[in-house]
C-alpha positions as a printed NumPy array, in Angstrom:
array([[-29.732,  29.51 ,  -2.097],
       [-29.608,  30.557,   1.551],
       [-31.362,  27.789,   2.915],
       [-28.626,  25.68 ,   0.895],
       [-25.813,  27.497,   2.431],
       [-27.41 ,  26.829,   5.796],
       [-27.191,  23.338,   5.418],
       [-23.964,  22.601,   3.954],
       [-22.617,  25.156,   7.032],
       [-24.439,  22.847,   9.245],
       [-22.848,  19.865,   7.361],
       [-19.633,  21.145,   7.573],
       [-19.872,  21.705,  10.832],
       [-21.323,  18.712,  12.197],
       [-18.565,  16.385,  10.221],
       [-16.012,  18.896,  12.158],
       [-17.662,  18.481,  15.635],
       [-17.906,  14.432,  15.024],
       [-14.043,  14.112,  14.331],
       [-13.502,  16.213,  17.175],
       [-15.159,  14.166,  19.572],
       [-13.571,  11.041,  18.628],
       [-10.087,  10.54 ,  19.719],
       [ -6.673,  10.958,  17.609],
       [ -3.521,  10.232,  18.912],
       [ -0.62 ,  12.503,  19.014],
       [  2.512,  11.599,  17.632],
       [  4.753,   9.659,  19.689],
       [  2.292,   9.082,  22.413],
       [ -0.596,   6.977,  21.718],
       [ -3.347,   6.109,  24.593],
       [ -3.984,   2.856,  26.112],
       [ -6.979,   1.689,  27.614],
       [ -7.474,  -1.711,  29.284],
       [-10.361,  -4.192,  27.163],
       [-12.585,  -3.983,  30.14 ],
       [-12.317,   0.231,  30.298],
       [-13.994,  -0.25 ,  26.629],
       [-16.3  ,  -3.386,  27.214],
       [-14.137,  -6.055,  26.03 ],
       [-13.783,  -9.605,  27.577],
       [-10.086,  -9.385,  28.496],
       [ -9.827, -12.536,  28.64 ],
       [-10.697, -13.033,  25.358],
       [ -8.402, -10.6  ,  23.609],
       [ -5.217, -12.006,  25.741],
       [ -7.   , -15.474,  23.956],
       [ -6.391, -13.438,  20.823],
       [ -2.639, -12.121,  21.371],
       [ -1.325, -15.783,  22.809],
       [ -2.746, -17.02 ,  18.998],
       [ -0.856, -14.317,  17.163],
       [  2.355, -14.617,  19.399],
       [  1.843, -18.885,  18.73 ],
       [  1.153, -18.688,  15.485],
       [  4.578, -16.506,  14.326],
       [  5.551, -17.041,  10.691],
       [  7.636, -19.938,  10.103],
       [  9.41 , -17.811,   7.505],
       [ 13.252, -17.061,   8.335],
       [ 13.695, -13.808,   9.844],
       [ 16.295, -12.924,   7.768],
       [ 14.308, -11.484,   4.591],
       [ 17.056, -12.761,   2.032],
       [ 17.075, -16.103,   2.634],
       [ 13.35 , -16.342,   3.252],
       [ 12.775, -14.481,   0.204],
       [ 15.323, -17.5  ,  -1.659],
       [ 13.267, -20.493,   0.12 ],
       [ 10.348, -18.601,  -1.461],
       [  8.535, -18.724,  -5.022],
       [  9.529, -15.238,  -5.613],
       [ 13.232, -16.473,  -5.314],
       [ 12.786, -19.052,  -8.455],
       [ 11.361, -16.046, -10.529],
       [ 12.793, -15.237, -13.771],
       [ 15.312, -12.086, -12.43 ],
       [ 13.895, -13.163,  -9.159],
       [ 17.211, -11.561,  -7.232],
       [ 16.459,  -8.791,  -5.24 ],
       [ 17.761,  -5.384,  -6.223],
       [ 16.511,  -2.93 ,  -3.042],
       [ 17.564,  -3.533,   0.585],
       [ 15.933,  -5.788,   2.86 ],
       [ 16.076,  -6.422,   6.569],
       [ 16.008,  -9.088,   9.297],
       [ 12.448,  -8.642,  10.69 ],
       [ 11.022,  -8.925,  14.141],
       [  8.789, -11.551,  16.464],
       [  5.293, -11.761,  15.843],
       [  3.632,  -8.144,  16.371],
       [  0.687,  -6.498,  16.609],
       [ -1.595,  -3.935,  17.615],
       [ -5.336,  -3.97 ,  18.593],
       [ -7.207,  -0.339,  18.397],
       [-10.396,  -0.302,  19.455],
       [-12.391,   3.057,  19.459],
       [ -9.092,   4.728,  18.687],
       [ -7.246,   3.743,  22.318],
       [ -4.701,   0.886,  22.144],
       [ -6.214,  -2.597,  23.937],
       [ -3.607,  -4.657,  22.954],
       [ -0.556,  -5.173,  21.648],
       [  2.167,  -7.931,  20.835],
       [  5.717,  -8.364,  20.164],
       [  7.623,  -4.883,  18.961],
       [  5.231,  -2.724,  17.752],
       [  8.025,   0.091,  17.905],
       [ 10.573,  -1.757,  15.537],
       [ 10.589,  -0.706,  12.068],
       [  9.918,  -4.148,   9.377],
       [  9.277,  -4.589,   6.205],
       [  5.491,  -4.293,   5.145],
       [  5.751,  -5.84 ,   1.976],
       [  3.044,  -4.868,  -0.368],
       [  1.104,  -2.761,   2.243],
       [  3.188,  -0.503,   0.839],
       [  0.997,  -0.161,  -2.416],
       [ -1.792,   1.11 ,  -0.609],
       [  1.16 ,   4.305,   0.028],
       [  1.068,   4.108,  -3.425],
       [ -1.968,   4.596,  -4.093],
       [ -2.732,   7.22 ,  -1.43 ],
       [ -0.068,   9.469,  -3.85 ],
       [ -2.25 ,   9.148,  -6.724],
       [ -5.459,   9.986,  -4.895],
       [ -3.214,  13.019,  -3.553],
       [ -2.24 ,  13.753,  -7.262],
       [ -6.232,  14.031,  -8.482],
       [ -7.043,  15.903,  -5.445],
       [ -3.762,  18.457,  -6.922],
       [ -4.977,  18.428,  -9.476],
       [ -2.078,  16.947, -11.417],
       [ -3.968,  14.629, -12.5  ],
       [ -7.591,  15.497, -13.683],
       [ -9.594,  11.941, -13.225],
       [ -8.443,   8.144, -12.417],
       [-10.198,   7.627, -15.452],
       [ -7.958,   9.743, -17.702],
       [ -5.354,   7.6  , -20.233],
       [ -1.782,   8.169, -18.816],
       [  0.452,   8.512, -21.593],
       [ -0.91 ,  12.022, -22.066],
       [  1.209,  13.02 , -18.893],
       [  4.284,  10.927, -19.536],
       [  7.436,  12.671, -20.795],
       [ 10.545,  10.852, -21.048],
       [ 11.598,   9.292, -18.544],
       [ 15.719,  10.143, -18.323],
       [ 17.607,   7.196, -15.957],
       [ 20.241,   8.27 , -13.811],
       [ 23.117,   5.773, -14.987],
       [ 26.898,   6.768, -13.384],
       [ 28.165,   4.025, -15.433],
       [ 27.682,   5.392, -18.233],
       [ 30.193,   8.19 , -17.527],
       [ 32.667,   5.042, -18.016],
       [ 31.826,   4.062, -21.648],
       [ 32.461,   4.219, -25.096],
       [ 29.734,   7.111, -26.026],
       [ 30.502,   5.598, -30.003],
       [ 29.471,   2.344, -29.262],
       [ 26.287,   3.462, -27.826],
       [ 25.437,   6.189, -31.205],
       [ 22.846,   4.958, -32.088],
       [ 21.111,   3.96 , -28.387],
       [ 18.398,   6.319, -26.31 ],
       [ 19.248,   8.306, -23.891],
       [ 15.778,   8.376, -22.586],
       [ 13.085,   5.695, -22.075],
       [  8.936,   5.837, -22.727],
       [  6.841,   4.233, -20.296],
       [  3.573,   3.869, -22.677],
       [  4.701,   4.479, -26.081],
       [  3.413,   0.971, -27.228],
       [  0.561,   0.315, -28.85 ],
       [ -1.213,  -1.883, -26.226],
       [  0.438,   0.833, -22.912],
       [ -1.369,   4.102, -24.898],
       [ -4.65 ,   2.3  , -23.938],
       [ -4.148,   2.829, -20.012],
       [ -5.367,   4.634, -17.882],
       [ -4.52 ,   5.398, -13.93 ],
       [ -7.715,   4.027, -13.209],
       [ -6.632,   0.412, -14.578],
       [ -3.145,   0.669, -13.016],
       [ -4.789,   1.288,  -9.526],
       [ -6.973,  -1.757,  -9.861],
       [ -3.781,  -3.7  , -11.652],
       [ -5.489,  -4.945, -14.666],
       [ -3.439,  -3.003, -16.601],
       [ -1.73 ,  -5.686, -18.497],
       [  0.959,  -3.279, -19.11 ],
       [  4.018,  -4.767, -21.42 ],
       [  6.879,  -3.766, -21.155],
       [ 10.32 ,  -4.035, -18.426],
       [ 11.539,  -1.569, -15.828],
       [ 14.492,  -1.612, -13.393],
       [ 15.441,  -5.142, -14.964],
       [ 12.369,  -6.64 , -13.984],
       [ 10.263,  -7.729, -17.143],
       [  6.293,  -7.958, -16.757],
       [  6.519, -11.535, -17.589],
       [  9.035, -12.321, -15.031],
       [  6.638, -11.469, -12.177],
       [  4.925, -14.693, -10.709],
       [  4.163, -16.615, -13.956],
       [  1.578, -18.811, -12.893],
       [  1.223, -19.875, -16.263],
       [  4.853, -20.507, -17.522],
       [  7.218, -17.877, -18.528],
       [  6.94 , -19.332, -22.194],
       [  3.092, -19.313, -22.185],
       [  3.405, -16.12 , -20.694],
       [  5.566, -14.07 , -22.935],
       [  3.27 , -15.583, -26.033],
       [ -0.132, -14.66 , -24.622],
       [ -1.427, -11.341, -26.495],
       [ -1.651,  -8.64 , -23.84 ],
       [ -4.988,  -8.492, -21.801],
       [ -7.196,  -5.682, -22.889],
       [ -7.046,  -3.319, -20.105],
       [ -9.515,  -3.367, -17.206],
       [-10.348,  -7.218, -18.642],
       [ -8.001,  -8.991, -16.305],
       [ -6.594,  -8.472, -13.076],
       [ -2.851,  -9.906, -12.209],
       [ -0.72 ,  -9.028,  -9.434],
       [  2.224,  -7.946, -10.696],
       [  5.028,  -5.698,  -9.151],
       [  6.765,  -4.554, -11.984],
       [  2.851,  -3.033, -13.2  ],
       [  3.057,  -1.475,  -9.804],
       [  6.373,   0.487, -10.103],
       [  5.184,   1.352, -13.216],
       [  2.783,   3.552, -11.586],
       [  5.418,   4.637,  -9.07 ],
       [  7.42 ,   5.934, -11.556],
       [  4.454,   7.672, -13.728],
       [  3.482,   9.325, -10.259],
       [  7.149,  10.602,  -9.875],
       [  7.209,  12.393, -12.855],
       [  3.754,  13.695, -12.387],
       [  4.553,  15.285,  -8.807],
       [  7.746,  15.851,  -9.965],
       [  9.29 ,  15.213,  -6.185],
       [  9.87 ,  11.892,  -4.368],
       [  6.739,  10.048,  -3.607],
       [  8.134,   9.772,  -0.03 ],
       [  8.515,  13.497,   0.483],
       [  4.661,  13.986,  -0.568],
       [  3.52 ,  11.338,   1.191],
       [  5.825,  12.796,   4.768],
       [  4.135,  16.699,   4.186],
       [  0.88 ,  15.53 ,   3.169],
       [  0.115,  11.79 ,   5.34 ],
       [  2.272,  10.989,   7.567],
       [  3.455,  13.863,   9.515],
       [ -0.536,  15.257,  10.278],
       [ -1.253,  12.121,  11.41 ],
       [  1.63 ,  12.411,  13.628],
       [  3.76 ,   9.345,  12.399],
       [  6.985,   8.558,  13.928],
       [ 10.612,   9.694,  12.209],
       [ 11.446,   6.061,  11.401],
       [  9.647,   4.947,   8.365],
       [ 11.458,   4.69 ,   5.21 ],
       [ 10.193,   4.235,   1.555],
       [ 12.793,   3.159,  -0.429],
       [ 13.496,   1.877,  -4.168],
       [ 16.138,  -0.188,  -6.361],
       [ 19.532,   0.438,  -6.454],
       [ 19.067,   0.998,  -9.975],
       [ 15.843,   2.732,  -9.493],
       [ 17.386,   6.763,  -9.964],
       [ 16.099,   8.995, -12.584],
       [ 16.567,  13.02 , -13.327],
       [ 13.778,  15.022, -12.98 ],
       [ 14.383,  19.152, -13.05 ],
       [ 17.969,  18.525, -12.82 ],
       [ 17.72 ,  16.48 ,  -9.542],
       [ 18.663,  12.795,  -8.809],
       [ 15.466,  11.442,  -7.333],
       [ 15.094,   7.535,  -6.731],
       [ 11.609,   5.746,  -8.042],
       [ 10.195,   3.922,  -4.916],
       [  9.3  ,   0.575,  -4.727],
       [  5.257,  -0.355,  -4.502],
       [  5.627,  -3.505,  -3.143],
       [  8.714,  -5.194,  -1.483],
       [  9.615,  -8.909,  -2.717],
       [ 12.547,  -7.611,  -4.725],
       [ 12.922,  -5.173,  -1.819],
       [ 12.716,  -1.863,  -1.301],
       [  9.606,  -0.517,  -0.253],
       [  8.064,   0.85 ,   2.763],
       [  9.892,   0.155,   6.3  ],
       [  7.169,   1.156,   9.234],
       [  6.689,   0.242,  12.633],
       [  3.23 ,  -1.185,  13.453],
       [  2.254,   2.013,  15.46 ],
       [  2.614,   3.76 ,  11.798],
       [  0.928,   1.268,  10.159],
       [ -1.739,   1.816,  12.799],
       [ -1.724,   5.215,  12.169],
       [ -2.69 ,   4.851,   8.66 ],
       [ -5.429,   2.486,   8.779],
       [ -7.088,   4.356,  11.77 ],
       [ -6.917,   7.327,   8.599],
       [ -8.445,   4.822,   6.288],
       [-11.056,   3.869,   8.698],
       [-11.687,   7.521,   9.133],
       [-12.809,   7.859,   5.411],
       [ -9.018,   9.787,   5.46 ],
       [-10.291,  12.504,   7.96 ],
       [ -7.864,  13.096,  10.915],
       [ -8.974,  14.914,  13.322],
       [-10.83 ,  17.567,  11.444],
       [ -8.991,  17.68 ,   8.505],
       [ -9.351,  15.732,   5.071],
       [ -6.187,  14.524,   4.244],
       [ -7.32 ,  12.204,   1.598],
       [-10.651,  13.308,  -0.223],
       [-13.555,  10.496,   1.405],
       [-14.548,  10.236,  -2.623],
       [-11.01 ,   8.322,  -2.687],
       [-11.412,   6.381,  -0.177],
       [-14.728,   5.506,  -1.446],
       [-13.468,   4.581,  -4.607],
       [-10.586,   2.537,  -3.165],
       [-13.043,  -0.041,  -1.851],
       [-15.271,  -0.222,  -5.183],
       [-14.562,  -4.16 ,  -6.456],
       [-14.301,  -4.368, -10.251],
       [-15.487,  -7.381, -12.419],
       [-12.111,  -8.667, -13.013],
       [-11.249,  -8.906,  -9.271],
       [-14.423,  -8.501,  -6.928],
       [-12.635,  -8.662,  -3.618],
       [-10.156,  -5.821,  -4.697],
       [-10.22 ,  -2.117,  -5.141],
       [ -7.452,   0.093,  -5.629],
       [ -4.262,  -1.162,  -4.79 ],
       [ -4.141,  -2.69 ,  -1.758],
       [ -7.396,  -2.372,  -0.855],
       [ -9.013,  -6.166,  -0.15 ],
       [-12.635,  -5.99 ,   0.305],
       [-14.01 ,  -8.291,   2.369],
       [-17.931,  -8.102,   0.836],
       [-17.603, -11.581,  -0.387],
       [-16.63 , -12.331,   3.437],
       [-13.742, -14.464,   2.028],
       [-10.515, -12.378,   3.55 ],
       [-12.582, -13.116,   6.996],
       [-15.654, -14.742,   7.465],
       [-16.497, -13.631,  10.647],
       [-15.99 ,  -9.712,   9.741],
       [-18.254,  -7.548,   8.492],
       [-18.772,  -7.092,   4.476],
       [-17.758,  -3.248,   5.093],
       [-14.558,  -4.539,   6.639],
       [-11.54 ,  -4.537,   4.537],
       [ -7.482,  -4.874,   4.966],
       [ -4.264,  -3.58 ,   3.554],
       [ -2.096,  -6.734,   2.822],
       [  0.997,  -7.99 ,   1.908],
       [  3.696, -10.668,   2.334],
       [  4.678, -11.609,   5.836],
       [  1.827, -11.482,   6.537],
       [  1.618,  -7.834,   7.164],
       [ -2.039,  -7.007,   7.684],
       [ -3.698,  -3.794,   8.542],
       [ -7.206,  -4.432,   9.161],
       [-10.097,  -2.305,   9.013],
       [-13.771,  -2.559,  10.706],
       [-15.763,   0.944,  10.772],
       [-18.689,  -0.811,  11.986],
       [-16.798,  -1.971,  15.137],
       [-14.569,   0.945,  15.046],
       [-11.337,  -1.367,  15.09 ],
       [ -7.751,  -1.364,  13.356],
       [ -5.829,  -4.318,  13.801],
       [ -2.35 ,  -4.549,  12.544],
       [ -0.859,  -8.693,  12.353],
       [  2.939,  -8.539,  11.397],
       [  4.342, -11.61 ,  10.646],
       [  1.981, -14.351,  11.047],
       [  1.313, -17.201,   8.279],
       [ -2.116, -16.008,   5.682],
       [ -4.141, -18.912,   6.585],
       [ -4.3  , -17.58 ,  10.49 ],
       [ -5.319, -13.948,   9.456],
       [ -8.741, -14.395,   9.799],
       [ -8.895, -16.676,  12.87 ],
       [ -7.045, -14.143,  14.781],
       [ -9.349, -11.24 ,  13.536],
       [-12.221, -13.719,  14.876],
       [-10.894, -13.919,  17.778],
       [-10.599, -10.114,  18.022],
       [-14.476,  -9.886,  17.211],
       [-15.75 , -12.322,  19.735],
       [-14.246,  -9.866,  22.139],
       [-16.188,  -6.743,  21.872],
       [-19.171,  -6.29 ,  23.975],
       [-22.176,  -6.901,  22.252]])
């Protein structure tokens, strides 16, 4: 027993002495280094920045109308319902061994980040296991569900006789097919879940096969299928909300993004119509991803600032802000999506996302393209704000063919 005591001391203390070595920026001040400082070809990474910069989304800037020129603006209830924002230039960040070597456009200016915003999301669950408020991923989530009771002014307004014989309150999983889920397949969005929330119905979210085909289909069994699907995801914003019983923002601020020294300016938002009453407070559900807006509103130096965590198995520092078993479990594929693991966690072990990465490698993704990527094994975070998909991984190439060898 003593000689096991000695070790995990020695463990302990050798994880402790190994964060401490390696650099962490404080907030509001993070360090640069010039490529060559670190080994880089310089010339190569400015190679790198002039593609990013040339290679700027052709998108409009202003979110609204790009959103309308979009699919997601021909969706069934495709309007948006949560504020949006004119975004930047192309921008980016390039963080290698923890020190800034590059950097593009406004990193400073707070954007959209679209669905990277999920991966928020899914940090609060991880938080919520590691509470204990929830006891395992795996458990069903209906078990933890009370009703949920929306905030509604308008119904101050009405005729309360017209509306006898109406709810007052709303279930999340009280279907048949919704008892069956669990946080585990909500995470990994294979959930299937039926059902609508905020006006957005789960078959109004990107039906690739036909909103008529769609709404006749029997549900997917759980875990069988996985579809991306934003209304699934707010779901599980909303079940998290009334399991931490606080906004998901205000968790996320005391227990992310303050110790890793974030700035003031990020902002996770939800609907306008998104307001339920928890403990006798008004407390808005936040959005998980952002194409009906809402969401999470970062600069790229915060979005830095959390993949540098994620690439630090979530140690910062010293501490363990999210537990490594999390982050391990983030990047475990499942059969019904191989290159994902919890939301938004895209693997790259198929070396699809980019070829020229490593299979450890993975990003946090969403529209924009807002990428956040990842590479232990080189010890690099990139972030990529609004350049087109396609380009992601020949900029990320680029990056690679840059580090000294």
């Amino acid at each position: 027993m003593k000689k096991t005591a000695l070790l995990l001391l020695f463990s302990a203390f050798a994880v402790q002495t190994t964060f401490s070595q390696t650099y962490f920026p404080k907030k509001g001040n993070w360090e640069k280094k010039s490529p060559t400082e670190l080994g880089l070809n310089s010339q190569k990474v400015q190679e790198a920045i002039d593609f990013a910069i040339a290679h700027e989304s052709d998108a409009n800037p202003n979110l609204k109308i790009a959103h309308y020129e979009s699919a997601f603006g021909r969706e069934p209830f495709g309007y948006p319902v949560g504020p949006m924002k004119t975004r930047g230039p192309a921008t980016g960040l390039i963080i290698f061994k923890g020190y800034v070597v590059g950097q593009w456009g406004e990193p400073n200016r707070v954007d959209l980040t679209f669905s990277v915003a999920k991966s928020f999301l899914s940090t609060t669950a991880g938080l919520a296991v590691a509470e204990g408020l929830i006891q395992s991923e795996q458990d069903l989530v209906y078990p933890y569900m009370a009703p949920i009771y929306p905030y509604e002014p308008a119904k101050l307004l009405m005729n309360k006789s017209d509306h006898l014989m109406d709810d007052d309150v709303f279930e999340l999983f009280d279907t048949e097919h919704n008892k069956t889920i669990t946080w585990n397949h909500l995470l990994r969005q294979t959930s299937d879940w039926e059902g609508s929330l905020w006006g957005k119905p789960d078959w109004g979210d990107r039906p690739a096969e036909g909103v008529a085909e769609k709404r006749a289909r029997p549900q997917n069994s759980p875990g069988s299928k996985y579809e991306y699907n934003d209304t699934r995801v707010n779901v599980l914003a909303l079940a998290l909300l009334n399991v931490w019983r606080k906004p998901l923002p205000t968790v996320l601020k005391e227990k992310i993004m303050d110790p890793i020294g974030a700035s003031d300016t990020w902002r996770w938002t939800g609907y306008e119509n998104s307001f339920v009453i928890i403990d006798g407070q008004i407390m808005q559900s936040v959005s998980g991803g952002s194409h009906w807006g809402g969401g999470m509103m970062l600069s790229a130096y915060d979005q830095a600032r959390f993949g540098y965590l994620t690439m630090n198995e979530g140690n910062w520092a010293g501490k363990q802000l999210i537990s490594k078993d999390w982050i391990a479990k983030s990047k475990i594929p499942t059969p019904a999506n191989p290159g994902y693991g919890f939301m938004n966690y895209f693997l790259n072990e198929d070396q699809k996302q980019v070829p020229a990465g490593p299979k450890s490698a993975f990003l946090h993704i969403g529209a924009g393209t807002n990428m956040i990527y990842v590479d232990p094994e080189n010890e690099l975070v990139i972030v990529a704000r609004w350049i087109p998909n396609g380009d992601k991984a020949e900029l990320v190439k680029k990056i690679l063919e840059s580090l000294p060898h």
